[in-house]
C-alpha positions as a Markdown table, in Angstrom:
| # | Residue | x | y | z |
|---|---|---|---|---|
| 1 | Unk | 8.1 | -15.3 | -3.3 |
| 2 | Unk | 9.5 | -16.5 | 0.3 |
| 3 | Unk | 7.3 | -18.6 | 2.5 |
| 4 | Unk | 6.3 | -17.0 | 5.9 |
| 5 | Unk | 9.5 | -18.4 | 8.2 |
| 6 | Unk | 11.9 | -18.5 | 5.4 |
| 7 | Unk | 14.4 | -15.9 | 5.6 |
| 8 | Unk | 14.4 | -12.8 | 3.9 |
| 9 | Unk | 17.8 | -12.3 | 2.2 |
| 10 | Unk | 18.6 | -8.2 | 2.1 |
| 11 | Unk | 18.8 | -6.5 | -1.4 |
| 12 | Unk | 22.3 | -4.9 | -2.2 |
| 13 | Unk | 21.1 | -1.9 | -3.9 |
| 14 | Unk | 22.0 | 2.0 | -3.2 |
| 15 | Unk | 18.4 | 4.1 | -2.3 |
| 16 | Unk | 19.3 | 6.2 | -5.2 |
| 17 | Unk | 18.5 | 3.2 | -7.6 |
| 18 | Unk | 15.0 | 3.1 | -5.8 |
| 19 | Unk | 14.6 | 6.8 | -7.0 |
| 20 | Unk | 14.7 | 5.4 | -11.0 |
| 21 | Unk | 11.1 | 3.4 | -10.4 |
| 22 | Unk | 9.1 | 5.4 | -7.2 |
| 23 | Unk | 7.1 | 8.4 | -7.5 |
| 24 | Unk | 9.3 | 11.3 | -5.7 |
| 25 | Unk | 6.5 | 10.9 | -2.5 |
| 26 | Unk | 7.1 | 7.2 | -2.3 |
| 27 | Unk | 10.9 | 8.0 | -2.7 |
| 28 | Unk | 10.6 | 10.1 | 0.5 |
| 29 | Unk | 8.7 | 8.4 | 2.5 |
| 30 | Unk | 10.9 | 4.8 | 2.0 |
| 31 | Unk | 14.2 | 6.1 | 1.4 |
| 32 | Unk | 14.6 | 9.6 | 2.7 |
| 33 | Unk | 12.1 | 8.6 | 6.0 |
| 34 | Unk | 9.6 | 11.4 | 5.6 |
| 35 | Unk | 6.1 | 11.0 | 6.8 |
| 36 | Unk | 3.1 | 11.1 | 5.0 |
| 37 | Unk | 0.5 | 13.4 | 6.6 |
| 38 | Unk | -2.0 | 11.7 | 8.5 |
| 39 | Unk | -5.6 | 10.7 | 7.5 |
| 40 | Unk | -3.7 | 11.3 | 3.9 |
| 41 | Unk | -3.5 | 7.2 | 2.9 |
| 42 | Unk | -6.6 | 5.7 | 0.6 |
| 43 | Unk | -5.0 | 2.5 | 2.5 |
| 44 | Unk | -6.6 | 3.5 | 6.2 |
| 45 | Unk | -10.7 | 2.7 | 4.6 |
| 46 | Unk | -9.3 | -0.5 | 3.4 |
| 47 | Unk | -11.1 | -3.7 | 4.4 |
| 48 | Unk | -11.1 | -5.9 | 1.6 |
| 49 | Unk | -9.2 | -8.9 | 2.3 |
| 50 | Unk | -5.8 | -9.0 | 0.6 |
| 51 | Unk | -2.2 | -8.3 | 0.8 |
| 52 | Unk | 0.1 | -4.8 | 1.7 |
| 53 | Unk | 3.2 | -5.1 | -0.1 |
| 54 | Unk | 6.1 | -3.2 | -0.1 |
| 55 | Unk | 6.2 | 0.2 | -2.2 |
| 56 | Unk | 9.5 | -0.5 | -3.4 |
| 57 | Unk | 10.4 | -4.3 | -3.7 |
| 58 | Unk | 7.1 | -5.7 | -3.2 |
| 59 | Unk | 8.0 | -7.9 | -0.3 |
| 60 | Unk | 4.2 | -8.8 | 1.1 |
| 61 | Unk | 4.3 | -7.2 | 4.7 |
| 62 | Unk | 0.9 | -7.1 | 6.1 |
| 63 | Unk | -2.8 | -8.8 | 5.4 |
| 64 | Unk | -5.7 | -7.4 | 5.8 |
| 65 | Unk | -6.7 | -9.6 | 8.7 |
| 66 | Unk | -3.8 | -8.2 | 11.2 |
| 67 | Unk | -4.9 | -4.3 | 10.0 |
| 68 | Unk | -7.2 | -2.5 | 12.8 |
| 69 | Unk | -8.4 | 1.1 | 13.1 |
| 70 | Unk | -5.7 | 3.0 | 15.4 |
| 71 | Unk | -7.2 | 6.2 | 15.4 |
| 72 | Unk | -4.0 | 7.8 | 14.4 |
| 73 | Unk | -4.8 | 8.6 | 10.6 |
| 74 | Unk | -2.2 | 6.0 | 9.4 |
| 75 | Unk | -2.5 | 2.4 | 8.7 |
| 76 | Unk | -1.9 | 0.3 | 11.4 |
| 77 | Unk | -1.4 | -3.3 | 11.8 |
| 78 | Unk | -0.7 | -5.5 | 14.9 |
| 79 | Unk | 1.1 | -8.6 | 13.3 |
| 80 | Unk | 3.2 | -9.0 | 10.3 |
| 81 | Unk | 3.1 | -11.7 | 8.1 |
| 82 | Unk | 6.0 | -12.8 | 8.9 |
| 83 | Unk | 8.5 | -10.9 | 11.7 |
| 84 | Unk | 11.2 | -12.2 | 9.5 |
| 85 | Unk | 10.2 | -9.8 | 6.6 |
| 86 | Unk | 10.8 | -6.2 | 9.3 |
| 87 | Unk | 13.6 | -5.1 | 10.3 |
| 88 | Unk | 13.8 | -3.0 | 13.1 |
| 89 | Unk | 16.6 | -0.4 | 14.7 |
| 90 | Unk | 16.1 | 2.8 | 17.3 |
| 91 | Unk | 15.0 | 6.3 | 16.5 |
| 92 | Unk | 16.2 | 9.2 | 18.4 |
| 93 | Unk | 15.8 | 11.7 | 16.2 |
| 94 | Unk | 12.6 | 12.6 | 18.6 |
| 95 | Unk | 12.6 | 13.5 | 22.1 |
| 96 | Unk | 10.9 | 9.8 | 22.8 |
| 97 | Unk | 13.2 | 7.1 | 21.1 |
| 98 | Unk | 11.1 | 5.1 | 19.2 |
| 99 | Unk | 11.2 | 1.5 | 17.3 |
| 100 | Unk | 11.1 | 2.2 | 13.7 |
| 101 | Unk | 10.3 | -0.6 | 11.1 |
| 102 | Unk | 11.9 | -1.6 | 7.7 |
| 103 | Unk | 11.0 | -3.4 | 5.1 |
| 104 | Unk | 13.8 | -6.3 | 5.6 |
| 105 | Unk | 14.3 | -7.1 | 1.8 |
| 106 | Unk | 14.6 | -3.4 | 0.6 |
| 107 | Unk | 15.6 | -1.6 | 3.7 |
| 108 | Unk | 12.7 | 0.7 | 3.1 |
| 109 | Unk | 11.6 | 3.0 | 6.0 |
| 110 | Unk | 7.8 | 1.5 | 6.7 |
| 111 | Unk | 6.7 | 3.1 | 10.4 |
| 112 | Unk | 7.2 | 3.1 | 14.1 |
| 113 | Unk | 6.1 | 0.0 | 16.5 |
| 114 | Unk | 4.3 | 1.1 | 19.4 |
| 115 | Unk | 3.4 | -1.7 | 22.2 |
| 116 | Unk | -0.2 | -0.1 | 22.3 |
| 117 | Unk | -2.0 | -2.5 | 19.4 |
| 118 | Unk | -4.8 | -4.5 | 20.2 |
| 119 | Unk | -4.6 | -8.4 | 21.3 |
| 120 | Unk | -3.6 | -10.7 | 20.8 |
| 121 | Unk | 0.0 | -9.0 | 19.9 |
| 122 | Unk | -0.6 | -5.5 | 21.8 |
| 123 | Unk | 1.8 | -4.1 | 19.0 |
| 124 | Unk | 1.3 | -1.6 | 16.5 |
| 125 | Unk | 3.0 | -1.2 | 13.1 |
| 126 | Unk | 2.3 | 2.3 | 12.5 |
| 127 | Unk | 2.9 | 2.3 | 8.4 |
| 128 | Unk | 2.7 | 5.2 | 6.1 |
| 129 | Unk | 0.7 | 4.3 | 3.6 |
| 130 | Unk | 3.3 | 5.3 | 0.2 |
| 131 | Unk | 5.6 | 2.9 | 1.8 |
| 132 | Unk | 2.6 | -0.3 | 0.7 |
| 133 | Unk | 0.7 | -1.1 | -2.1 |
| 134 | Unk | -3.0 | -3.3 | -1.7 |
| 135 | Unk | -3.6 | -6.3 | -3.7 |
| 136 | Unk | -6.8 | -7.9 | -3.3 |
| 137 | Unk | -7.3 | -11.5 | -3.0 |
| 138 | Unk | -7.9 | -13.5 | -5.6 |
| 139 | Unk | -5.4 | -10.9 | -7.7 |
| 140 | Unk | -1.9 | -12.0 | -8.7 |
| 141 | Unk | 1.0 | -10.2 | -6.6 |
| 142 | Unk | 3.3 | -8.5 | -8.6 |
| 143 | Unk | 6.8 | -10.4 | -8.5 |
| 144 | Unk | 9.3 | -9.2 | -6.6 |
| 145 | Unk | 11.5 | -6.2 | -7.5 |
| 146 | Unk | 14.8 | -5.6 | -6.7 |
């Protein structure tokens, strides 16, 4: 697994090969951008400490201590782990243009960041909740897939 600050080297593998080990929902949300419904995720009532990895490639993303309650019905979080490990490009596809977030190893869709999160980073990383997995401290991460 990287170290926080090390660089996260991209994955050359087609989205369709992701299709061979997600569930078809996970699929969508990651690779086809869909969004999961809100107040839909078992992830927004989770407080244990731990880890949010990434759904496909399990690239750890997010900790429980960055994760607050946004109100919105997803999980939020206002830091990564690491900035190194999102990637980031503009959506249009709305009327608003929006920052959506990747995973950086996998390329898989994550969420929008907003600049409304809490301090001390006032961002928000807006995740749906199929695009992580939990692992709770003191519990082995799975090694990474790709």
């Amino acid at each position: 697994m990287s170290q926080p600050n090390d660089p996260v080297k991209p994955l050359d593998r087609a989205p369709d090969d992701w299709r061979e080990v997600l569930e078809p929902e996970r699929f969508g949300v990651l690779f086809e951008e869909a969004t999961e419904r809100p107040w839909s995720s078992p992830l927004n009532d989770v407080k244990l400490d731990g880890t949010f990895i990434c759904a496909a490639c399990h690239l750890p993303l997010f900790e429980t201590g960055g994760k607050f309650d946004s109100g919105t019905g997803w999980p939020s979080f206002f830091r990564p782990i690491d900035p190194a490990r999102i990637a980031t490009q503009r959506d249009s596809r709305l009327l608003m243009p929006r920052t959506e977030y990747h995973c950086a190893r996998c390329g898989g869709h994550q969420g929008h960041l907003f600049d409304d999160g809490p301090a001390p980073t006032g961002q928000r990383y807006c995740n749906n909740g199929l695009a992580l997995r939990f692992v709770p401290r003191g519990e082995p991460l799975p090694p990474l897939r790709g």
